[in-house]
C-alpha positions in Angstrom: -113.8 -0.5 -47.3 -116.0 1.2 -49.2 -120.1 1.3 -47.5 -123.3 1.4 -48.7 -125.4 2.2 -45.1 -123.1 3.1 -43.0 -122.9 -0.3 -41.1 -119.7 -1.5 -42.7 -121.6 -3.6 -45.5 -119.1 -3.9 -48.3 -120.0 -2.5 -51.5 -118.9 -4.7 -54.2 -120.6 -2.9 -57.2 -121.8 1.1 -57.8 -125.0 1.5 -57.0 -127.1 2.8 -60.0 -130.6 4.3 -60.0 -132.2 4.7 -63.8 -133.0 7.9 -64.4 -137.1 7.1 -64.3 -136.2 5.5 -60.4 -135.1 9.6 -59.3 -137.3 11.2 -61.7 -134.2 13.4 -63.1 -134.6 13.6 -66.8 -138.1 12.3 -67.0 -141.7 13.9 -68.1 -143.4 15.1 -65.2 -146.9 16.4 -65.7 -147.6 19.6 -64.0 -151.6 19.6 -63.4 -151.1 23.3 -62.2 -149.5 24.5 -65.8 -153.1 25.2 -67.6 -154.4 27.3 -65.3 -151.5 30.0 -64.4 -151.1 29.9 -68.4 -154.6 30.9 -69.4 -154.8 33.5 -66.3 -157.1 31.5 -64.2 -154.3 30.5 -61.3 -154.6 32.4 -57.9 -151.7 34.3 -56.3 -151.1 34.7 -53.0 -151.2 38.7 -54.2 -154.7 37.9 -55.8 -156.3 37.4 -51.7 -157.8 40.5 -50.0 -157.3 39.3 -46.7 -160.4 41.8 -45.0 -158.9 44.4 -42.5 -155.0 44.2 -44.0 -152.7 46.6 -43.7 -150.0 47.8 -46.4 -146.5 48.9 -46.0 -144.3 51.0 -48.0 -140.5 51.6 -47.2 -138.8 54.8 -48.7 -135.3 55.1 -48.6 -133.0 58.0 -50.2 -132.4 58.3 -53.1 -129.0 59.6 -52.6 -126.4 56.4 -52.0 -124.3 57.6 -48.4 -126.4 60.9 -48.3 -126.7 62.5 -44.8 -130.2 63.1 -44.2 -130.5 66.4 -42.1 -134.0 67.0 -42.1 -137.2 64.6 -42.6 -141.2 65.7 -42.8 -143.2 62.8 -42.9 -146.5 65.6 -42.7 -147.7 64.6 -46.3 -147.2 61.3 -45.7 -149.1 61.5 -42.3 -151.9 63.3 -44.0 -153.0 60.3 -46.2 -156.3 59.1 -46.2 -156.1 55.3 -44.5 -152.5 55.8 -43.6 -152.5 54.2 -40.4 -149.0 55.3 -39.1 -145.4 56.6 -40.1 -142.5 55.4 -38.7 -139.0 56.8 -39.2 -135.5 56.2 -37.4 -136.8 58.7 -34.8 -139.5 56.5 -33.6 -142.3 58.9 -34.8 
């Protein structure tokens, strides 16, 4: 027995959805299109949120490098860098 819902209804034909019922293989107009075309959309990288914070990860360069020694003292000396934090916790 073959069911449509579950409930043990017999099925006695496919059931078929045109393709303008699911939307699949139909025109759909985009209302947003015109704007992120011509440069007038907003991204979410376009907000200055007041008071945010950045973040910027650096990683070696090296692929399975042992990294013996670290000096994060340039980095520290930044203007607006509000911290440094490395494996060491510093």
């Amino acid at each position: 027995m073959i069911t449509a819902n579950g409930l043990g209804d017999e099925v006695t034909e496919p059931i078929r959805f045109s393709v303008t019922e699911t939307g699949i293989a139909s025109n759909v107009p985009r209302v947003e299109d015109d704007r992120f075309l011509t440069g007038a959309g907003c991204y979410s990288d376009d907000v200055a949120a007041p008071a945010a914070a950045w973040a910027a990860l650096v990683r070696s360069p090296h692929a399975h490098a042992d990294i013996v020694a670290l000096d994060s003292a340039d980095a520290e000396a930044n203007p607006g860098v509000l911290g440094v934090f490395t494996i060491k916790g510093t």
